[in-house]
C-alpha positions in Angstrom: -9.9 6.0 -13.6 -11.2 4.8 -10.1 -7.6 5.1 -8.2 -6.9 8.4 -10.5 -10.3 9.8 -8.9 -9.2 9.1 -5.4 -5.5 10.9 -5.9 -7.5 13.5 -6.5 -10.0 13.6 -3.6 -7.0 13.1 -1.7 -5.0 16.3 -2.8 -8.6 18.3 -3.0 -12.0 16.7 -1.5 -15.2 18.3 -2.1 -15.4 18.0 -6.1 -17.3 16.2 -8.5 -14.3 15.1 -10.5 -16.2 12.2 -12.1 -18.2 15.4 -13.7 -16.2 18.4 -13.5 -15.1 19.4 -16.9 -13.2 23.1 -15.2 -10.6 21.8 -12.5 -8.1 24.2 -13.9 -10.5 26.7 -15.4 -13.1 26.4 -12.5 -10.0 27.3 -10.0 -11.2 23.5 -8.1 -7.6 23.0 -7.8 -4.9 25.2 -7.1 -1.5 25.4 -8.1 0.2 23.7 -5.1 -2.9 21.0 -5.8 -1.6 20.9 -9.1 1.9 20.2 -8.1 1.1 17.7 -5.5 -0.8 15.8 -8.2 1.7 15.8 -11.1 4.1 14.1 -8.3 1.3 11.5 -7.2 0.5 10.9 -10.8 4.2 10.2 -11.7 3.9 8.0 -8.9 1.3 6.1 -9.3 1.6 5.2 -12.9 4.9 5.6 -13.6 5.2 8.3 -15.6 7.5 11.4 -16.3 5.0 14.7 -17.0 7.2 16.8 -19.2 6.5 20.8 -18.5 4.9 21.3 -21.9 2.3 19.0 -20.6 1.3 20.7 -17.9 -1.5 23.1 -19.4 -5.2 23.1 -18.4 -6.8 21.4 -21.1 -4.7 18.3 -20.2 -5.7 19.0 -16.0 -9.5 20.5 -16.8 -11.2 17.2 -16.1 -10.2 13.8 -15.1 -10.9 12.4 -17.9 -8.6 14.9 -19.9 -6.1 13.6 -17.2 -6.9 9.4 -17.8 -5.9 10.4 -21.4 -2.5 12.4 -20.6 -1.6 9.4 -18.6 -2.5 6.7 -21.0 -0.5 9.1 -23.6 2.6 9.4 -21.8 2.5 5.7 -20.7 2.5 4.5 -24.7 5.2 7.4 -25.3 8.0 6.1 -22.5 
């Protein structure tokens, strides 16, 4: 959760994410932000996102984002 925390201060500084519960709904991150994170995140953990993943209650907190990660890491 740690390095997934700093990917996202990276792509957009200034929020709480370890208590933010509305990235998506809150408009923290934008959708270039969201873009730039979907290709870190592939990155990082070595994972495909498929396009019916990428809805806001997957990218509303970091937390909801640890668990899309952990869940396409035991799919692939």
């Amino acid at each position: 959760m740690e390095r997934l925390i700093e990917i996202l201060e990276d792509i957009q500084p200034d929020v709480d994410y370890a208590s933010c519960t509305d990235l998506i709904d809150g408009h923290y991150l934008s959708s270039l932000a969201i873009i730039s994170l979907i290709a870190e995140l592939e990155e990082e953990y070595d994972i495909t996102v498929p396009a019916v993943e990428i809805v806001p209650d997957n990218f509303n907190s970091a937390e909801r984002i640890m668990k899309m990660i952990e869940r396409l890491q035991e799919e692939y």
